[in-house]
N, C-alpha and C positions, 0 to 999 in steps of 0.2 A: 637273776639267773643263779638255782643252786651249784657250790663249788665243793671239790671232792680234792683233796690236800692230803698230801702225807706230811705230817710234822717234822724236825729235826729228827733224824737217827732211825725215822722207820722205813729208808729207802734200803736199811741194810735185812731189815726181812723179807724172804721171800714170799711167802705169805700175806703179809699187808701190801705189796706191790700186787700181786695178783688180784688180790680180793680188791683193792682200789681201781685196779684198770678196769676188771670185768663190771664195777658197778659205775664208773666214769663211761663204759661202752653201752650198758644196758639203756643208762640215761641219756646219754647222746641219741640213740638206734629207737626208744621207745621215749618219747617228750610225757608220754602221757604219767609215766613215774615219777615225774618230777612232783606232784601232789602227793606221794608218798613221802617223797625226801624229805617235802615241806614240813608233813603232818606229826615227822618225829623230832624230842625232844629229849635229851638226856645221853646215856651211855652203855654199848653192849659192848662186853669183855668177852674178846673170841680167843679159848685156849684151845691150841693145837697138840694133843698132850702127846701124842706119838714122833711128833717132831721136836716137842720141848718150846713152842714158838707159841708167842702170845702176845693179842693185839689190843687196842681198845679203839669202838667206835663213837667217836663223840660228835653226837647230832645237835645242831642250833639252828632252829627256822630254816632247813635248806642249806645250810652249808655242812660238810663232813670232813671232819678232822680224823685223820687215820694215825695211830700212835702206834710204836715197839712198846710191849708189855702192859700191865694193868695198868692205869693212869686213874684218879679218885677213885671214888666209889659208884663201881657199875651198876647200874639199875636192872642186866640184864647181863647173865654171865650164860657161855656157853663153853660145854666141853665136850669133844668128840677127838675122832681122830682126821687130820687133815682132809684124807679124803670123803668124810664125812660133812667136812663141813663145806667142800669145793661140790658135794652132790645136792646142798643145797638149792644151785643157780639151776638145776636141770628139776626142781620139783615141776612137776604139772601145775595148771592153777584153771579154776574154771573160768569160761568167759566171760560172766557176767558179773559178777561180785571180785575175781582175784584170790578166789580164797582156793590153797594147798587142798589138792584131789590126793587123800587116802592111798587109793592102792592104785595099782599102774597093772600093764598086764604086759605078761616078761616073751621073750620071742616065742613060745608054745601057743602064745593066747591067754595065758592061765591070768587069773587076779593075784598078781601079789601085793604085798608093802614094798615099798619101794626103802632104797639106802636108809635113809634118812628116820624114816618110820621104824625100822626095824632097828636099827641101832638104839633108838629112843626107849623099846620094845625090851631088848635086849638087854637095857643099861650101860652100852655103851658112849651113849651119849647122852648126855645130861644139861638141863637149861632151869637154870635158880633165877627165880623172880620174872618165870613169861606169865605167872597167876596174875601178880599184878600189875603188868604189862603185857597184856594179852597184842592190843595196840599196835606199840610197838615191834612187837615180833612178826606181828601181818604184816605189817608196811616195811620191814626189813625182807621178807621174803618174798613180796612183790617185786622188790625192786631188782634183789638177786635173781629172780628167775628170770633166765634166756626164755623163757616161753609164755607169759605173759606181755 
């Protein structure tokens, strides 16, 4: 059974407490993510730069080590702004494959980008080394998304 842990000293960020409850909840609420958690291997460095808060996620076969600050060297860094990166768990994802739906369509009806996209878009948010961890970063946001 995958376990989702916060290390020593990361129960004082607010941020790694969040971000570990909502992915301890999605996992619980949806079993079938659990072959995501599996399927990753290594480490994403989530900076929060608007809050100054920074995490590191260290994935082994299923189990998730939640750290305060960068901890080795990340295989997969990400920077946005907090709420940037908590609008991750609400991306849409299609039924059949799991994979992040592009644009959403805002209360008018209209197609837009959603957060997440358009910060990307924007350059407000930025993610170093998902080229070579394409992988990685889909089964990260499978497992974040409340709606998958």
């Amino acid at each position: 059974m995958p376990r989702i842990t916060l290390a020593p000293g990361a129960d004082e960020n607010g941020l790694a407490v969040m971000l570990a409850d909502l992915l301890r909840q999605n996992i619980e609420s949806k079993p079938h993510k659990n072959r995501d958690l599996l399927a990753i291997t290594g480490r994403i460095a989530i900076l929060a730069e608007d809050a100054e808060v920074a995490m590191t996620l260290h994935f082994d076969h299923g189990d998730l080590t939640v750290y305060d600050g960068v901890i080795g060297v990340p295989d997969v860094t990400v920077r946005a702004s907090s709420d940037v990166i908590l609008a991750l768990s609400n991306m849409p994802l299609t039924r059949r494959f799991g994979l992040p739906i592009p644009t959403f369509k805002d209360k008018d009806g209209r197609k837009t980008l959603g957060e997440v996209l358009t910060a990307m878009r924007k350059g407000t948010m930025k993610v170093d080394g998902s080229g070579r961890n394409a992988a990685m970063m889909l089964h990260l946001t499978r497992i974040m998304s409340v709606n998958g």
